[in-house]
C-alpha positions in Angstrom: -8.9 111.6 -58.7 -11.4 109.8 -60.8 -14.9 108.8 -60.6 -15.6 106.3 -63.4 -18.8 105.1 -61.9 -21.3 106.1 -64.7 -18.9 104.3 -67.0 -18.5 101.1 -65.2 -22.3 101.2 -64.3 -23.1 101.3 -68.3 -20.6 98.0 -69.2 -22.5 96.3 -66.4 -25.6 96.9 -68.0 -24.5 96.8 -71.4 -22.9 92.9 -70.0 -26.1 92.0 -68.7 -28.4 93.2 -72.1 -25.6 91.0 -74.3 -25.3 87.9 -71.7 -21.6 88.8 -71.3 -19.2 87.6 -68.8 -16.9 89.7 -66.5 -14.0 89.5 -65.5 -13.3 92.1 -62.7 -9.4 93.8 -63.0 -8.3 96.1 -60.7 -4.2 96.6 -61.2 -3.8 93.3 -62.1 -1.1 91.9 -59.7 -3.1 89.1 -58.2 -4.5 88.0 -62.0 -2.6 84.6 -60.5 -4.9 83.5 -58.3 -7.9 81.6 -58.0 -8.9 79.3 -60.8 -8.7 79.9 -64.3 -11.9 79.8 -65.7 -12.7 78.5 -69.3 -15.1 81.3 -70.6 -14.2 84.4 -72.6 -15.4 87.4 -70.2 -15.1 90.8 -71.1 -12.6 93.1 -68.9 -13.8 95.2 -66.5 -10.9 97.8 -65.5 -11.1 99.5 -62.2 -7.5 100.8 -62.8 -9.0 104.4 -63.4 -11.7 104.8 -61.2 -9.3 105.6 -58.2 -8.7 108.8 -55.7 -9.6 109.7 -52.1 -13.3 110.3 -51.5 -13.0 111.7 -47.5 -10.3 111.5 -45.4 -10.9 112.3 -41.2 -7.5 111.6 -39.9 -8.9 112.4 -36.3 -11.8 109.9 -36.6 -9.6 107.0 -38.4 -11.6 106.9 -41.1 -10.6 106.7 -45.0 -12.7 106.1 -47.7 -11.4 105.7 -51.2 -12.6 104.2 -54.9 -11.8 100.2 -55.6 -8.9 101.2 -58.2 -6.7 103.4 -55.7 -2.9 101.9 -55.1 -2.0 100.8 -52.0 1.2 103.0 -52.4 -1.2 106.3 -52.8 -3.1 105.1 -49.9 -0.3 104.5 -47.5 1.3 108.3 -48.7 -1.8 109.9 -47.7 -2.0 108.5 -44.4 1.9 108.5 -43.3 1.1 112.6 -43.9 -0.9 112.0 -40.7 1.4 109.6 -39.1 -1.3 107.0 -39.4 -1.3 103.7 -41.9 -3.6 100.6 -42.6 -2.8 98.5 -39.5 -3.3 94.9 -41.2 0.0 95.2 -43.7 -1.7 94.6 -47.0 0.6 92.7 -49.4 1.7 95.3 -52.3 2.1 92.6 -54.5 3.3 92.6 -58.4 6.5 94.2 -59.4 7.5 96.6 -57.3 4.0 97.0 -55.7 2.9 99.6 -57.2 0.1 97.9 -59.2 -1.9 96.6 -55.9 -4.9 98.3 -55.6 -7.6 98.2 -52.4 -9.7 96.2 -54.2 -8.4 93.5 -55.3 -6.5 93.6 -51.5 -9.9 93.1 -50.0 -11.2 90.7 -53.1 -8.6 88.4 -52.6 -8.7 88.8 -48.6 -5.0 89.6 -48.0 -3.6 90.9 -44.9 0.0 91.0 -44.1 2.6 89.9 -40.9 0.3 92.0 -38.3 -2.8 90.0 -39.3 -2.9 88.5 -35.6 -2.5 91.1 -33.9 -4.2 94.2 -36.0 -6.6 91.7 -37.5 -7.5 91.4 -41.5 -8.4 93.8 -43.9 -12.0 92.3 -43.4 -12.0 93.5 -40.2 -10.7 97.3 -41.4 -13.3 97.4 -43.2 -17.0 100.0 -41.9 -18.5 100.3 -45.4 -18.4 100.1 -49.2 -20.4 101.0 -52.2 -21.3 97.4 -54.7 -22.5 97.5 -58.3 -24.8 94.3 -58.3 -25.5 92.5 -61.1 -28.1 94.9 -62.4 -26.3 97.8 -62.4 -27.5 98.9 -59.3 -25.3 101.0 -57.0 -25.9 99.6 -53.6 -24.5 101.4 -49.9 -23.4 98.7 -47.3 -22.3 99.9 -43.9 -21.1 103.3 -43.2 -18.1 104.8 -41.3 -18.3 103.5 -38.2 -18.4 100.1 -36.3 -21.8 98.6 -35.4 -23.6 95.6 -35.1 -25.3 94.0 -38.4 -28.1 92.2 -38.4 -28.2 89.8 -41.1 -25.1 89.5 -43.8 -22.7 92.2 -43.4 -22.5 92.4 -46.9 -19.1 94.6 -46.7 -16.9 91.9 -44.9 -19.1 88.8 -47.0 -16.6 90.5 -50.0 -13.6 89.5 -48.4 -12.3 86.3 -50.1 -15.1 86.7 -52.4 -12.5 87.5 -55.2 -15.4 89.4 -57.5 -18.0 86.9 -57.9 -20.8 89.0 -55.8 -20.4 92.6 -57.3 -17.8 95.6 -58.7 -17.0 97.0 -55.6 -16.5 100.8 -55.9 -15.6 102.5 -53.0 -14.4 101.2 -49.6 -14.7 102.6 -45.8 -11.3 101.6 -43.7 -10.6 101.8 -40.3 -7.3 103.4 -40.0 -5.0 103.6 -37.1 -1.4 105.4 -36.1 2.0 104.2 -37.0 3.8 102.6 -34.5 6.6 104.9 -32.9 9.8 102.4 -33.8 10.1 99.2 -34.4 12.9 95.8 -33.3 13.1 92.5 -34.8 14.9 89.7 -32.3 16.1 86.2 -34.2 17.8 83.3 -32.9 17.7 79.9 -34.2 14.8 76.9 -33.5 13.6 73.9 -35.0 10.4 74.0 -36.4 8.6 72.6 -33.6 10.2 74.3 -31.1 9.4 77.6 -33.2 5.7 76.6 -33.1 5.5 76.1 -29.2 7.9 79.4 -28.9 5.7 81.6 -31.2 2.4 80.8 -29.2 3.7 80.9 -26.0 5.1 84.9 -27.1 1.9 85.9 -28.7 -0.1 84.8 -25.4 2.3 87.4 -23.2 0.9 91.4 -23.1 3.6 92.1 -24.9 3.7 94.5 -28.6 4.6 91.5 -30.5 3.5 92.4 -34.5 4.9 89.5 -36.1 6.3 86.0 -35.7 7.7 83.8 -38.3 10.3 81.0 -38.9 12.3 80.1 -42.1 15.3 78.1 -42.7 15.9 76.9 -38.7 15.1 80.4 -37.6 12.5 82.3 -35.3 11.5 86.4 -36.0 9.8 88.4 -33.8 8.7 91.8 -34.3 7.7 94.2 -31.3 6.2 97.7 -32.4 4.7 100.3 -30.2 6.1 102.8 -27.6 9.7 102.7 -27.5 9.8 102.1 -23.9 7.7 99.1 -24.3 9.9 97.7 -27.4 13.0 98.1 -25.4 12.0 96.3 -22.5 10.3 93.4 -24.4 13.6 93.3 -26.2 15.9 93.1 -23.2 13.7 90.6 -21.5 13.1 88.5 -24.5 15.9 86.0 -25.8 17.6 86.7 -29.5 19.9 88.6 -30.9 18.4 92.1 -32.4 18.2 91.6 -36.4 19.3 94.9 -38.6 17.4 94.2 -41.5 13.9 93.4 -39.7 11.9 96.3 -41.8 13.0 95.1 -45.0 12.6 91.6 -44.3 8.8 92.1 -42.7 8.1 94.1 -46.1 9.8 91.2 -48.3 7.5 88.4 -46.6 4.3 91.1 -46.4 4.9 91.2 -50.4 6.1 87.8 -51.0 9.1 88.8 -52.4 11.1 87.1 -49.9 13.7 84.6 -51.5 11.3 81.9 -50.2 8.4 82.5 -52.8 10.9 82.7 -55.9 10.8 79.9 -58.5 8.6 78.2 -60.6 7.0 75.3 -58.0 3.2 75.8 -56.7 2.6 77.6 -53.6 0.6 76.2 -51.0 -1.4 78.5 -48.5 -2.5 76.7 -45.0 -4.5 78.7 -42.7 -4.5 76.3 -39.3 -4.6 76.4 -35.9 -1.3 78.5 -34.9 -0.4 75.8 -32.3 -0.5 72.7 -34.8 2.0 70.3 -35.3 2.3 69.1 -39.1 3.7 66.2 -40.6 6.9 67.0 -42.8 6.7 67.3 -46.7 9.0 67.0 -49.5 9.9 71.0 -49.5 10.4 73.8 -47.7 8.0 75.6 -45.3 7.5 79.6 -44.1 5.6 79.9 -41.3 4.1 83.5 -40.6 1.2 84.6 -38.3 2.9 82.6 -35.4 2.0 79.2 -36.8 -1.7 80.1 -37.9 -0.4 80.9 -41.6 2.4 78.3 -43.2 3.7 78.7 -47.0 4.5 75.6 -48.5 6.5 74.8 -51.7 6.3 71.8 -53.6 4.8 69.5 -56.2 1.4 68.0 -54.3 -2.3 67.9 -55.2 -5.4 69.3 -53.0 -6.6 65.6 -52.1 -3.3 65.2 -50.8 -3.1 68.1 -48.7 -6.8 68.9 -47.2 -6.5 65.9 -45.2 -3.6 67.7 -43.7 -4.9 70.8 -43.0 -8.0 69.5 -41.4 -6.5 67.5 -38.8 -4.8 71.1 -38.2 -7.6 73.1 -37.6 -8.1 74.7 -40.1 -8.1 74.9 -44.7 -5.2 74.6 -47.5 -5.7 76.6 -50.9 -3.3 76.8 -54.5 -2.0 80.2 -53.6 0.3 80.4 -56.8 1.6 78.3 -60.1 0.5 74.4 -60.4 -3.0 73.6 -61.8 -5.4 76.3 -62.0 -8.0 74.4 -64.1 -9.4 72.2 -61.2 -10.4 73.8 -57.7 -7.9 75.6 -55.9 -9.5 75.9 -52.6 -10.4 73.7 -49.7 -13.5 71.7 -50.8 -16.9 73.0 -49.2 -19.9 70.4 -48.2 -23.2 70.4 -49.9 -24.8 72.7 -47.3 -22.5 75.6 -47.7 -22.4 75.4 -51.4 -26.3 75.7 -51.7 -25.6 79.2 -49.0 -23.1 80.4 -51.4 -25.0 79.4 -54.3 -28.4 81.6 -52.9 -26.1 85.1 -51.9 -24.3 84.5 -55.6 -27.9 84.6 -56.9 -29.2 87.4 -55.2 -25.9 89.7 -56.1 -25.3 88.4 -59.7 -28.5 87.0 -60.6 -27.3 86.3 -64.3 -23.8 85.5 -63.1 -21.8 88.1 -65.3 -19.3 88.6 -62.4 -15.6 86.5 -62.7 -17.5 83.1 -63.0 -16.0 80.3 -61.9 -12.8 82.2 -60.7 -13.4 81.2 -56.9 -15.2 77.7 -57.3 -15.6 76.3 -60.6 -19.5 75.7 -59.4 -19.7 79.2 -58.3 
């Protein structure tokens, strides 16, 4: 364990006295995304400030520093038969670099996400070190109502830009007793119509995707409830269904290799897409597609707004222009007033998210 705050609290300060960017590092394994910023920030490391603050396995409640691993996480809860319920991605190589963080920084969840929810929603509390070198408490350890911003979940997605976050509040829950994956082969649409239709059933469905002319599904709970599902349900039983859940949770599934930009659409699950010049990976049950292939934003936000929903540069392609979904004028100037009440002198990863942010 170590508690780096006094040293992180002083660069802040010492960044703010100098007019000195930052540029916020936890482990470093999702330096990829957002946009690349054309500024020469200083580095702020999190990597050491790391360790388990409390711990109440009967409550379901962990609270740990920014810079802890999501492997040192996951080994202190599976001692107590419990884990973080919305998968987050260990990405880098290996995974052992991913750090809490920069999982709730970047907003990441894994194959569970529909039915567990996102780590935004794990999350009760934090501690924030604003752009003045305060160390501000948000939330606590237990679920309420907020008035006004909750300030804990408003850093999900917020990829650094409002504070150093320091310490984090989860919601944990228990590990499922065994888990089955069922396959069989669909086209595309089918898969979409098929996916939706199985999520809407009370059924312990934990994940639904489709690749290469092929439908997943994976049912965790009680045994007995598993082995029903799976009798009733059609598809063969798939052997490898823990290792392939942990290869698309990581993105280390053969789909995400190469050099070609990624493309992230978040959409209605029950959408039906126009086809584009590369392959697809649909996960979440249709509400999360992975796209690969050599397109621009302009071309693809009309697409994802006729589907419900936003399309974002994941990874690779052209990080000097924006990355995400374009905002209008009115949610700009909102994001613009809580950037300026947070970062006043805007030391923190400028740019990185919008290049107007």
């Amino acid at each position: 364990m170590a508690d780096q705050i006094q040293s992180l609290q002083e660069q802040v300060l010492k960044a703010r006295a100098e007019r000195q960017t930052l540029n916020i590092v936890g482990g470093g394994t999702k330096s990829f995304m957002g946009r690349t910023p054309d500024n020469d920030a200083a580095t702020l490391s999190l990597a050491e400030h790391t360790g388990v603050v409390e711990y109440h396995p009967v409550e379901l409640v962990l609270t740990v520093r920014a810079g802890t691993t999501l492997s040192e996480i996951e080994a202190v809860l599976a001692e107590e038969g419990q884990c973080l319920h919305f998968e987050p991605p260990r990405l880098g190589e290996n995974g052992e670099g991913a750090t809490i963080g920069g999982t709730l920084a970047c907003n990441l969840s894994g194959p569970a996400r529909p039915w567990s929810g996102s780590v935004r929603d794990q999350v009760l509390g934090l501690r924030l070190l604003n752009g003045q070198g305060e160390h501000l408490r948000f939330g606590g350890q237990v679920m309420k109502n907020v008035a006004g911003y909750d300030v804990s979940r408003l850093q999900a997605g917020a990829m650094g830009t409002l504070g150093v976050m320091t310490e984090i509040s989860l919601k944990v829950m228990p590990k499922p007793a065994t888990t089955a994956t069922l396959v069989q082969e669909m086209p595309l649409d089918s898969a979409i119509d098929y996916m939706n239709r199985r999520a809407g059933e009370p059924k312990p469905l934990t994940g639904a995707c489709w690749f290469d002319g092929k439908v997943y599904l994976r049912l965790a709970g009680a045994r007995s409830a598993v082995e029903a599902t799976a009798e009733q349900w059609e598809g063969e039983v798939f052997e490898g269904g823990d290792a392939l859940w942990q290869q698309i949770r990581d993105l280390q599934h053969e789909f995400f290799a190469g050099d070609d930009p990624f493309w992230r659409f978040s959409v209605k699950s029950s959408a039906i897409m126009p086809s584009l010049d590369g392959p697809w990976l649909v996960d979440w049950a249709g509400a999360q597609r992975w796209y690969r292939g050599q397109a621009t934003l302009r071309d693809l936000e009309p697409l994802a707004l006729e589907a419900g929903g936003q399309v974002s540069l994941f990874r690779g392609g052209d990080r000097t222009g924006e990355v995400m979904l374009s905002q209008p004028e009115a949610l700009k100037a909102i994001q613009r007033r809580i950037k300026q009440s947070f970062d006043p002198d805007g030391l923190f990863n400028p740019g990185r998210l919008y290049s107007w942010l």
